[in-house]
matplotlib code that plots the C-alpha trace (Angstrom):
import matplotlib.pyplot as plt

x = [0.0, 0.9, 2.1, -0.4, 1.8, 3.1, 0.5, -0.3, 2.7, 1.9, -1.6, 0.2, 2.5, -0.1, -2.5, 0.1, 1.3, -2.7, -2.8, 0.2, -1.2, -4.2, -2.5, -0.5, -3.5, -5.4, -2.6, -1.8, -6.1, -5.9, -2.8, -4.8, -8.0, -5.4, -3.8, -7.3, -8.5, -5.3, -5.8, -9.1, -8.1, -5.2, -8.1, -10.0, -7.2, -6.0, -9.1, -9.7, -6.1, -7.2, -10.2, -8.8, -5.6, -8.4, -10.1, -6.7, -6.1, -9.1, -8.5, -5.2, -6.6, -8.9, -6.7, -4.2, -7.2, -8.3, -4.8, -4.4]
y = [0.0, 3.5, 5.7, 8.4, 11.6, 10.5, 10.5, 13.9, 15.3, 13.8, 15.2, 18.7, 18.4, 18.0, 20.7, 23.1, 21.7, 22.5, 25.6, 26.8, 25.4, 27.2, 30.5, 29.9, 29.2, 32.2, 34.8, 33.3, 34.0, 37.5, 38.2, 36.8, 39.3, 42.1, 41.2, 41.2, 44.0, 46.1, 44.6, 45.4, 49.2, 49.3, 48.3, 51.0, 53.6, 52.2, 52.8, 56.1, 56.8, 55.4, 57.4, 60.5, 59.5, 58.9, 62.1, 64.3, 62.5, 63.4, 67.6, 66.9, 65.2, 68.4, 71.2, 69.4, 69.2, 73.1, 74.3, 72.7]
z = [0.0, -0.8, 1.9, 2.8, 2.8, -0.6, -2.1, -0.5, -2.1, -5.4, -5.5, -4.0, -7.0, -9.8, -8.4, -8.5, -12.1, -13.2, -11.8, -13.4, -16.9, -16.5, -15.6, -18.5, -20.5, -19.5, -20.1, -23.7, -24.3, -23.1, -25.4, -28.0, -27.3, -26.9, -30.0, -32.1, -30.7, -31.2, -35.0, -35.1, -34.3, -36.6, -39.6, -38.7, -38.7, -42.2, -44.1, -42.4, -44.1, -47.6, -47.2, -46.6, -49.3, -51.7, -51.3, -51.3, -54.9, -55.6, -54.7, -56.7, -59.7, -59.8, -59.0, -61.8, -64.3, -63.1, -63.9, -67.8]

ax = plt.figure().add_subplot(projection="3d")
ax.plot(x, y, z, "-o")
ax.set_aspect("equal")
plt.show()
């Protein structure tokens, strides 16, 4: 038979193993979110910037055209 306080520690030792893996788990999901929203953000920035490229080669196109 197995001696109690052994398996005590064993039982000890793979808690603490879990609870590391699931720390571990957690953080890597929340770098995830972070990541996707920080993503998410830069999208929206770059087609405010094409938008507002587009409509200053627009005002060129027609100041060009206005000056021929």
């Amino acid at each position: 038979m197995a001696d109690p306080l052994s398996i005590a520690a064993s039982v000890i030792a793979v808690t603490i193993s879990a609870i590391q893996s699931t720390q571990s788990l957690c953080e890597t999901v929340k770098r995830f979110k972070d990541r996707d929203r920080a993503l998410h953000g830069l999208q929206n920035e770059l087609e405010d910037l094409a938008l507002i490229l587009g409509s200053l080669a627009e005002v060129t196109s027609a100041e060009t055209s206005s000056s021929e």
